[in-house]
PyMOL Python script that loads the backbone (N, CA, C, O; Angstrom):
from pymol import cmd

cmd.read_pdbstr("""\
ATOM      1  N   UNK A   1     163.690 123.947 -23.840  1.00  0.00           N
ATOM      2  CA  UNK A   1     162.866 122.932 -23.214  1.00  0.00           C
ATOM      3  C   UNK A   1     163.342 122.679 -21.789  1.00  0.00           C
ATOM      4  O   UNK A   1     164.244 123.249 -21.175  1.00  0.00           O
ATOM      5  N   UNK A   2     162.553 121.720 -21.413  1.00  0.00           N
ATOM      6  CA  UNK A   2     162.753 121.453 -19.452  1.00  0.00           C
ATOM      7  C   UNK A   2     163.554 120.431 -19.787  1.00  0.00           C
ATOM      8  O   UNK A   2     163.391 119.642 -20.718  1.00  0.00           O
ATOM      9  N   UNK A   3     164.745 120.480 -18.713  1.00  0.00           N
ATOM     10  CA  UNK A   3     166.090 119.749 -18.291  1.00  0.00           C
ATOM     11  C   UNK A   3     165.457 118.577 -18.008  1.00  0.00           C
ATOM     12  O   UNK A   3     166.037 117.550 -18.361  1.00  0.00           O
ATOM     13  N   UNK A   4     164.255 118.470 -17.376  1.00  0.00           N
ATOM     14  CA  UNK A   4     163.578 117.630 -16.511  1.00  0.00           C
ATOM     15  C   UNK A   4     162.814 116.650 -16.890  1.00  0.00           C
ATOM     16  O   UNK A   4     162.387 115.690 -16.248  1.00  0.00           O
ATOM     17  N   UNK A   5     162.583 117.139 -18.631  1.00  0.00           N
ATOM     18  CA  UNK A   5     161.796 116.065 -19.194  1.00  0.00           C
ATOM     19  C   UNK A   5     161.883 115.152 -19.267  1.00  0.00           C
ATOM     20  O   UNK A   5     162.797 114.724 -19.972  1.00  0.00           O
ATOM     21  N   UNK A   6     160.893 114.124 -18.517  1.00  0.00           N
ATOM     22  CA  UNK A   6     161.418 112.139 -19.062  1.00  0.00           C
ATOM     23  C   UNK A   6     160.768 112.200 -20.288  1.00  0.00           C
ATOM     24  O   UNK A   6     160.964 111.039 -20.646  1.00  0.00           O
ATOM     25  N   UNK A   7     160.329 112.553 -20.916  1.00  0.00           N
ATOM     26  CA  UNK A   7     159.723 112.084 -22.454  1.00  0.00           C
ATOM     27  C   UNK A   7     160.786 111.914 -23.647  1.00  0.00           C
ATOM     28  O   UNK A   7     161.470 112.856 -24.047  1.00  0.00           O
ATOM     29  N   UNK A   8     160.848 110.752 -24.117  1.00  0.00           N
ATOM     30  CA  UNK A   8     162.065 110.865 -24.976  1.00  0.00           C
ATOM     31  C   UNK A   8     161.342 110.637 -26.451  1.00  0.00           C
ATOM     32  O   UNK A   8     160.681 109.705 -26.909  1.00  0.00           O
ATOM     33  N   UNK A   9     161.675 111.633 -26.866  1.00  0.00           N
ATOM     34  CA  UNK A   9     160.640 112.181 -28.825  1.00  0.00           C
ATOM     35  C   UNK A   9     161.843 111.125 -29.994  1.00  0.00           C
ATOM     36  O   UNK A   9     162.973 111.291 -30.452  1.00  0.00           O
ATOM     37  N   UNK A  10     160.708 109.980 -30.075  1.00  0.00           N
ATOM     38  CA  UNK A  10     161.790 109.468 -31.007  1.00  0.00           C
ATOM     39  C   UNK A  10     160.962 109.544 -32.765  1.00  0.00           C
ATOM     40  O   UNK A  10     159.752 109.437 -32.967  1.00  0.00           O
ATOM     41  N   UNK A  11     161.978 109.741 -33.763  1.00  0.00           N
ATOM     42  CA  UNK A  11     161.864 110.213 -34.793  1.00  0.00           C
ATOM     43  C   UNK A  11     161.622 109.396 -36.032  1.00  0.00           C
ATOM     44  O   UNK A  11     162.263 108.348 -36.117  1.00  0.00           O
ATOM     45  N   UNK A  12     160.970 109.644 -36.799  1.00  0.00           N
ATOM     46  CA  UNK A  12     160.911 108.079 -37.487  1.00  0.00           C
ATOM     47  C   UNK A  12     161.925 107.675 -38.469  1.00  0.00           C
ATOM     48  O   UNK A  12     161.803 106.729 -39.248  1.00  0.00           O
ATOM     49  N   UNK A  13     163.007 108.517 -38.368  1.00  0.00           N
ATOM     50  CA  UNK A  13     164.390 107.903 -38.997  1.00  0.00           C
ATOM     51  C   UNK A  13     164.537 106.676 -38.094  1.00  0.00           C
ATOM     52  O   UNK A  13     164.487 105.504 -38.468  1.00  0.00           O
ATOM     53  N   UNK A  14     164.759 107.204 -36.633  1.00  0.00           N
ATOM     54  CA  UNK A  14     164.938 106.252 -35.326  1.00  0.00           C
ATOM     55  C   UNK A  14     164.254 104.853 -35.736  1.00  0.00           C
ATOM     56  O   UNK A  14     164.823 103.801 -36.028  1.00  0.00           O
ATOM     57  N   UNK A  15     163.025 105.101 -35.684  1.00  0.00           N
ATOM     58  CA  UNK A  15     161.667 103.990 -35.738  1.00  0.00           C
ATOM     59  C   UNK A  15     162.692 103.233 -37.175  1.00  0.00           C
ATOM     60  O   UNK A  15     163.440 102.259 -37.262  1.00  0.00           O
ATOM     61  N   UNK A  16     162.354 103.985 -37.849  1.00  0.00           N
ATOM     62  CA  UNK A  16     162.558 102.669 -39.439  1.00  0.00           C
ATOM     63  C   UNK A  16     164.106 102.149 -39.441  1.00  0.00           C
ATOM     64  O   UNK A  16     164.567 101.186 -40.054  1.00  0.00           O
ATOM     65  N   UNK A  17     164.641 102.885 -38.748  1.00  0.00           N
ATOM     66  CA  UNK A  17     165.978 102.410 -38.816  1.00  0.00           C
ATOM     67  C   UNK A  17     166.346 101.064 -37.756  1.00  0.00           C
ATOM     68  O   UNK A  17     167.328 100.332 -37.879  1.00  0.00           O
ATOM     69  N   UNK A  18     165.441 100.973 -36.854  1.00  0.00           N
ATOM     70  CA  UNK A  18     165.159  99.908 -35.963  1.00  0.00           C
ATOM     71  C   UNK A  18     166.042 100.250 -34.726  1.00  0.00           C
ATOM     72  O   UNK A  18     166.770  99.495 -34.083  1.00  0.00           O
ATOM     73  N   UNK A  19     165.803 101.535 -34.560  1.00  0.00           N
ATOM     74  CA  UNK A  19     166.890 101.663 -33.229  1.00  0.00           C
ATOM     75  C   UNK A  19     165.647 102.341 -31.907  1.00  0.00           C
ATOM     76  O   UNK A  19     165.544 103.437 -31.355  1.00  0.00           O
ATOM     77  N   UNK A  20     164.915 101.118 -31.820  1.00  0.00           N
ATOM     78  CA  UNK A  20     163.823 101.857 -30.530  1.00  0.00           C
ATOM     79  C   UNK A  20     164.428 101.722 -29.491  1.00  0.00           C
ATOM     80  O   UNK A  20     165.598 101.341 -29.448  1.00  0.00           O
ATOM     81  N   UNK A  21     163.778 101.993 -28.556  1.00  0.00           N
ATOM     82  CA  UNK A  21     164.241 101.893 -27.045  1.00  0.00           C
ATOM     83  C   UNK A  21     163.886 100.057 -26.628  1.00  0.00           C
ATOM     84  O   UNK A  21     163.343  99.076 -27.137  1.00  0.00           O
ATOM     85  N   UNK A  22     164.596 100.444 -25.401  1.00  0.00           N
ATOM     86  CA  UNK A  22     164.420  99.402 -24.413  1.00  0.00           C
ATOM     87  C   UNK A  22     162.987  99.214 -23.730  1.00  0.00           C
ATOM     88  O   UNK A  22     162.886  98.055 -23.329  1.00  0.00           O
ATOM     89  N   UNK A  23     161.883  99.951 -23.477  1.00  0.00           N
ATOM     90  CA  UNK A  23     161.149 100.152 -22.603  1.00  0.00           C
ATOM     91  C   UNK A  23     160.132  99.883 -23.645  1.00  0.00           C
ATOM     92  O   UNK A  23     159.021  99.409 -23.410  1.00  0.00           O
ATOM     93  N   UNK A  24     160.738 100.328 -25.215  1.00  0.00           N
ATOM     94  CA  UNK A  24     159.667  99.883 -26.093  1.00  0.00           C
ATOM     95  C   UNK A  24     159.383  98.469 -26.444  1.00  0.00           C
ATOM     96  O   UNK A  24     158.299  97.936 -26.683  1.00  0.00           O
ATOM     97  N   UNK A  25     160.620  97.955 -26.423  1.00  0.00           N
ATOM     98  CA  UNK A  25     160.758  96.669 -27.205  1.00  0.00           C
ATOM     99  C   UNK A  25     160.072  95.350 -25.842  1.00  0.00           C
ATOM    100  O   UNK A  25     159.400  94.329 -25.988  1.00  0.00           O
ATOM    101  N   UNK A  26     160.593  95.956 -24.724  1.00  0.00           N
ATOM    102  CA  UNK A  26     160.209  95.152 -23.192  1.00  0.00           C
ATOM    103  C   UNK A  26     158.108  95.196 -23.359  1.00  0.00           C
ATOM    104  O   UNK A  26     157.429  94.321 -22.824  1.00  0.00           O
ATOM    105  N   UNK A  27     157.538  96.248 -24.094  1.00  0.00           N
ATOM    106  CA  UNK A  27     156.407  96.607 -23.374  1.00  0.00           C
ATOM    107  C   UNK A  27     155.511  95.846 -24.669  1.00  0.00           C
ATOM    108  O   UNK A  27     154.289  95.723 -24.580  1.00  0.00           O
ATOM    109  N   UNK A  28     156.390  95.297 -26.029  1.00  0.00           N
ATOM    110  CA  UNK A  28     155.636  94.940 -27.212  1.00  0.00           C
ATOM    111  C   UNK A  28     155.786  93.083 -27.010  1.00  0.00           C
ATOM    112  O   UNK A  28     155.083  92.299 -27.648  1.00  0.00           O
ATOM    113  N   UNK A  29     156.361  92.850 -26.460  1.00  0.00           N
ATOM    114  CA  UNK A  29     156.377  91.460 -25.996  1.00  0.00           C
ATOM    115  C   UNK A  29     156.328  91.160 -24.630  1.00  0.00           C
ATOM    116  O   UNK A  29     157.085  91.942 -24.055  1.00  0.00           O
ATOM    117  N   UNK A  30     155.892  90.535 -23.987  1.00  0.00           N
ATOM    118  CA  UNK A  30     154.957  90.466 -22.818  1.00  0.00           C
ATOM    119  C   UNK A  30     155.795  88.899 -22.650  1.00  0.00           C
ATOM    120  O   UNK A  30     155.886  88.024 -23.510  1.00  0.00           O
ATOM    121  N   UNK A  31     156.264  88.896 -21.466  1.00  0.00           N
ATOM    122  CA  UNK A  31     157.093  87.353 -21.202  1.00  0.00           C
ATOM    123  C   UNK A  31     156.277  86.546 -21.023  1.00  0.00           C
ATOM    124  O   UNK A  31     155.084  86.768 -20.821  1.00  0.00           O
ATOM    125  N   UNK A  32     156.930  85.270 -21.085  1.00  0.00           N
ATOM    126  CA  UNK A  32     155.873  83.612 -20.867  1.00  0.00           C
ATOM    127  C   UNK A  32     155.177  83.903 -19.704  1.00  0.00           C
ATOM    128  O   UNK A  32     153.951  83.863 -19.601  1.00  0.00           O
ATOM    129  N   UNK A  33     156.140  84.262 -18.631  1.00  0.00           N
ATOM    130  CA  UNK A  33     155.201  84.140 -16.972  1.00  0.00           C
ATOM    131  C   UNK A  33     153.902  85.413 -17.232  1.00  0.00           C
ATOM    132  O   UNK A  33     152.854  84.969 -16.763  1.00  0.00           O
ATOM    133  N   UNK A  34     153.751  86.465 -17.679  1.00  0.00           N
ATOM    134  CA  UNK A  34     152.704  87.384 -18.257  1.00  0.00           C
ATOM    135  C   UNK A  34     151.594  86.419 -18.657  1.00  0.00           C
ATOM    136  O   UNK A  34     150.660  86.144 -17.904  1.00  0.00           O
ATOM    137  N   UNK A  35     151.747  85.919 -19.882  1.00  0.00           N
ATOM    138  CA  UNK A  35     150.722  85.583 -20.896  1.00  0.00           C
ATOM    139  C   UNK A  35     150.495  84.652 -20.212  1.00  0.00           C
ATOM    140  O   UNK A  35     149.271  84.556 -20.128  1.00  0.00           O
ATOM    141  N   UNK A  36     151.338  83.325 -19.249  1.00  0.00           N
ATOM    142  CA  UNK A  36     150.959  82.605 -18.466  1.00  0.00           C
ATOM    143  C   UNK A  36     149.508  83.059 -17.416  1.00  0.00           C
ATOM    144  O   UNK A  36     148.460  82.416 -17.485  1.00  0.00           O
ATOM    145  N   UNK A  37     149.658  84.068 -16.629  1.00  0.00           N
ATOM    146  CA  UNK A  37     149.195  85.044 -15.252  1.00  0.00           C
ATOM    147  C   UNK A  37     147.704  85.082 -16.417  1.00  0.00           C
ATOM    148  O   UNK A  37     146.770  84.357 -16.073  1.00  0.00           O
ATOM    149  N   UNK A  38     147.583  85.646 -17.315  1.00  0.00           N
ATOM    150  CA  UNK A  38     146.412  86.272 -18.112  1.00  0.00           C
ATOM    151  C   UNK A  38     145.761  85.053 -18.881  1.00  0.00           C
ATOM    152  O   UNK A  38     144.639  85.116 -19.385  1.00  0.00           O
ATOM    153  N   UNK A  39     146.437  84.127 -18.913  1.00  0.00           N
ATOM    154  CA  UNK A  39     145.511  83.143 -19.181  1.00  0.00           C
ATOM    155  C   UNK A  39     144.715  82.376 -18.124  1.00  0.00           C
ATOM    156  O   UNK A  39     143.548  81.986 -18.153  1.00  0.00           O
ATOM    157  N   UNK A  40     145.649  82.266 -17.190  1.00  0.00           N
ATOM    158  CA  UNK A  40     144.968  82.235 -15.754  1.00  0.00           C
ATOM    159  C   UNK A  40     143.896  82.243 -15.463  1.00  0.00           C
ATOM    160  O   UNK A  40     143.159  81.278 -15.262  1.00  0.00           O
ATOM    161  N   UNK A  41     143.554  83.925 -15.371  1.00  0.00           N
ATOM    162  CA  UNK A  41     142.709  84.723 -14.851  1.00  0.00           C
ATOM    163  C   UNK A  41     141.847  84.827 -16.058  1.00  0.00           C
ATOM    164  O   UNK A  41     140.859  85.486 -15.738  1.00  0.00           O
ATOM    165  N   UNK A  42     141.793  84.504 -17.174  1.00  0.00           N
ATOM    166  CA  UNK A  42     140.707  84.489 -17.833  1.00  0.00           C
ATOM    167  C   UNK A  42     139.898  83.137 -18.013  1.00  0.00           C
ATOM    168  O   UNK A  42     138.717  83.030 -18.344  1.00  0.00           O
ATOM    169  N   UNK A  43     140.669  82.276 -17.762  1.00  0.00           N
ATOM    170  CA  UNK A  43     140.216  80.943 -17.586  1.00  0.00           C
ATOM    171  C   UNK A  43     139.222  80.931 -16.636  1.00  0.00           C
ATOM    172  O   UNK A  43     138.124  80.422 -16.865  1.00  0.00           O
ATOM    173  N   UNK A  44     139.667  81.728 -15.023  1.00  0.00           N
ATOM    174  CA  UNK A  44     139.099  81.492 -14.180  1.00  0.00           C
ATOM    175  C   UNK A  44     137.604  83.009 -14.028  1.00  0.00           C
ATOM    176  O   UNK A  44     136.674  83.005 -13.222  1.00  0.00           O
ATOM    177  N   UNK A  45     137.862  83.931 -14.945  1.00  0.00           N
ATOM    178  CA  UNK A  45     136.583  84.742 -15.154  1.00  0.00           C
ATOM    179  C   UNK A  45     135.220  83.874 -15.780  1.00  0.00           C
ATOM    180  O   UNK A  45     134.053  84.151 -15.505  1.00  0.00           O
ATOM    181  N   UNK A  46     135.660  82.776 -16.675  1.00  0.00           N
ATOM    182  CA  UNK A  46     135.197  82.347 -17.434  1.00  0.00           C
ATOM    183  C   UNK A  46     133.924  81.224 -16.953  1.00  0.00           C
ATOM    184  O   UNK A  46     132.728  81.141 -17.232  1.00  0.00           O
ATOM    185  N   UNK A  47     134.929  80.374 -16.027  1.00  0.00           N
ATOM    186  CA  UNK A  47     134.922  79.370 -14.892  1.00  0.00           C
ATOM    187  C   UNK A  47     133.379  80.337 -13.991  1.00  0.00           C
ATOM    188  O   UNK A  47     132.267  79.812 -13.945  1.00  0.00           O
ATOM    189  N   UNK A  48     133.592  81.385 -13.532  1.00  0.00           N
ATOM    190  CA  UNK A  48     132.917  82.424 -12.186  1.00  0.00           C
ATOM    191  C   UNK A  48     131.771  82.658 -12.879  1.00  0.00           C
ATOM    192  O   UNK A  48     130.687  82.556 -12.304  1.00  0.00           O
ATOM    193  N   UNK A  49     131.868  83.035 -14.335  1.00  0.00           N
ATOM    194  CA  UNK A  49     130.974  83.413 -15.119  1.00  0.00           C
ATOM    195  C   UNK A  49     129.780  82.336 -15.336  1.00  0.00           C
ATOM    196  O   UNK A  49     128.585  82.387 -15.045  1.00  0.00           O
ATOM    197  N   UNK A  50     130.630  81.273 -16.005  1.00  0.00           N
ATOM    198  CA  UNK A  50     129.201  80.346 -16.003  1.00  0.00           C
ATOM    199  C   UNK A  50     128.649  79.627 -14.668  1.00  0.00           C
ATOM    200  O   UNK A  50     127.467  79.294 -14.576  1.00  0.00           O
ATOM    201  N   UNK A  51     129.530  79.426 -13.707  1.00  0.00           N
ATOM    202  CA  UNK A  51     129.143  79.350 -12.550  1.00  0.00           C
ATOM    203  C   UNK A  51     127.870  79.767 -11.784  1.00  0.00           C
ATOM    204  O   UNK A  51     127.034  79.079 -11.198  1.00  0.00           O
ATOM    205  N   UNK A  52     128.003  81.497 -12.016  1.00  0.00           N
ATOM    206  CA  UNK A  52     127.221  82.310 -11.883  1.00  0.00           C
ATOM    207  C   UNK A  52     125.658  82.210 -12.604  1.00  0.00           C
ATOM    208  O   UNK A  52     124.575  82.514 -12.104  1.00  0.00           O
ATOM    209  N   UNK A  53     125.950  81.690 -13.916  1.00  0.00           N
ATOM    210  CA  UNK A  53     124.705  81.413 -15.013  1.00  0.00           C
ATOM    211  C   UNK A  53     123.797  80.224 -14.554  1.00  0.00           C
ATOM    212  O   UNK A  53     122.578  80.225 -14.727  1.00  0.00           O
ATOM    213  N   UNK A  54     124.570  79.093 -13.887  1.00  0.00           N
ATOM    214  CA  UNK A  54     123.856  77.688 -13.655  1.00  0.00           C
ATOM    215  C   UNK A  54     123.375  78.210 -12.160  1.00  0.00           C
ATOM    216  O   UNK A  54     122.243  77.895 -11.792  1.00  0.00           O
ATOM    217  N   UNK A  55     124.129  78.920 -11.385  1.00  0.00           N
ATOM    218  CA  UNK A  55     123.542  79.023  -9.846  1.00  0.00           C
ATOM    219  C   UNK A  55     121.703  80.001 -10.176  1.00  0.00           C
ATOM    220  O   UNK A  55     120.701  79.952  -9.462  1.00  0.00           O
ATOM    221  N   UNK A  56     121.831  80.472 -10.979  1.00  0.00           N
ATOM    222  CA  UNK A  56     120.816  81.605 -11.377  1.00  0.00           C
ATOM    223  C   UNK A  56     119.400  80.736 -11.988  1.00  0.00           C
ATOM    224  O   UNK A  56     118.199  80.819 -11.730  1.00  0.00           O
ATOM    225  N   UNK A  57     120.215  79.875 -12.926  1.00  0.00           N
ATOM    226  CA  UNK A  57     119.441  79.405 -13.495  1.00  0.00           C
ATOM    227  C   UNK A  57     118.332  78.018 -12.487  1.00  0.00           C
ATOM    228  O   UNK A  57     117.166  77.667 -12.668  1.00  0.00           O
ATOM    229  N   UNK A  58     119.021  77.717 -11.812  1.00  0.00           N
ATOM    230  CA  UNK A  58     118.567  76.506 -10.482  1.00  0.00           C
ATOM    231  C   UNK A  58     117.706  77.628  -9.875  1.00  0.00           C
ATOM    232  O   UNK A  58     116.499  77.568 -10.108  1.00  0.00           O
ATOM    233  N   UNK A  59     118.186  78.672  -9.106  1.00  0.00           N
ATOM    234  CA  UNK A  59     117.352  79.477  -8.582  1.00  0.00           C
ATOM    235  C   UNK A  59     116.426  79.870  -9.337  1.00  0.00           C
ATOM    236  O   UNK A  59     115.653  80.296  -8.479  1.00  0.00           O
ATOM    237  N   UNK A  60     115.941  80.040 -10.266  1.00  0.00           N
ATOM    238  CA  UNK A  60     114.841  80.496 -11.147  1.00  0.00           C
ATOM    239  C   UNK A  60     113.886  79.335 -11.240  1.00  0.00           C
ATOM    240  O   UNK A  60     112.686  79.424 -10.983  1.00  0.00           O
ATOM    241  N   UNK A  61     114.589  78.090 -11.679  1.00  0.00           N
ATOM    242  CA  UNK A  61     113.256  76.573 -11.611  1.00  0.00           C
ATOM    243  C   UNK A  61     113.039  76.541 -10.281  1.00  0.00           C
ATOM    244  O   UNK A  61     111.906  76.104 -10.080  1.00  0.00           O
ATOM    245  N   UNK A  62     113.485  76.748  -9.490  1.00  0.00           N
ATOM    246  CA  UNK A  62     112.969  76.459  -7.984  1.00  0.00           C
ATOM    247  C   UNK A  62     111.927  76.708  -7.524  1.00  0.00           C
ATOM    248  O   UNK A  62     111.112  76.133  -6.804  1.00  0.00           O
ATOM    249  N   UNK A  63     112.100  78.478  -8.449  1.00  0.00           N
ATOM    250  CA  UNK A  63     110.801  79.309  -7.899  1.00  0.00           C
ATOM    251  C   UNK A  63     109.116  78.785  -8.566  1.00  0.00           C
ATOM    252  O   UNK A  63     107.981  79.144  -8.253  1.00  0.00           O
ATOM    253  N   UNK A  64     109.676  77.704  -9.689  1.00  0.00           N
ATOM    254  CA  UNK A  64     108.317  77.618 -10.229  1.00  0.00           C
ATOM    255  C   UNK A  64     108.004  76.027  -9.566  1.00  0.00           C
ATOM    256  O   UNK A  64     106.868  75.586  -9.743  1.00  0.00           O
ATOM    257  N   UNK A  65     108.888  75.275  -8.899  1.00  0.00           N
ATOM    258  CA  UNK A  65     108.844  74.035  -8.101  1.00  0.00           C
ATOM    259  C   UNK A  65     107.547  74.193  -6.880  1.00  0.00           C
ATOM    260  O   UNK A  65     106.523  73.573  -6.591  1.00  0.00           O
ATOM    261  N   UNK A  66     108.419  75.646  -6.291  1.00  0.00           N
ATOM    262  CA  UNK A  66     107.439  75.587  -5.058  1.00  0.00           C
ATOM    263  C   UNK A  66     106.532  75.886  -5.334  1.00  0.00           C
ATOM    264  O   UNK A  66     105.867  75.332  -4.459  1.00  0.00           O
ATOM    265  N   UNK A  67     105.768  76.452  -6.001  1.00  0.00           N
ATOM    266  CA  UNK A  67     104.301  77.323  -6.228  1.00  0.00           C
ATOM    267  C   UNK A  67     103.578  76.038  -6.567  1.00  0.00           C
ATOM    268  O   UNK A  67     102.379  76.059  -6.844  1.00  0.00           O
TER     269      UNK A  67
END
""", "prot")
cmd.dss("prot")
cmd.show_as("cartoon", "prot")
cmd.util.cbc("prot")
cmd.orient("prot")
């Protein structure tokens, strides 16, 4: 095999025996400031979204105001 490989082949003795990596265990729990950031930003998709629904919806009675 290549000297060069970053891929590290772990085995499921490894797995059940509970000896994963670092990069695994960092990437399956997601820190407070994370889940903080993503609640955020879904709050505020949410916020844009209906925003978007009431501006649409005003513009649509308008059109039957003026006529």
């Amino acid at each position: 095999m290549n000297a060069n490989n970053r891929i590290k082949v772990v085995k499921r003795a490894e797995l059940d025996s509970g000896h994963k990596s670092e990069a695994a265990q960092t990437t399956q729990t997601p820190s407070n400031a994370t889940k903080t950031v993503a609640r955020k930003v879904t709050i505020w998709v949410k916020e844009f979204q209906q925003r978007r629904v009431q501006e649409a919806g005003r513009s649509f009675e308008s059109l039957f105001q003026r006529a």
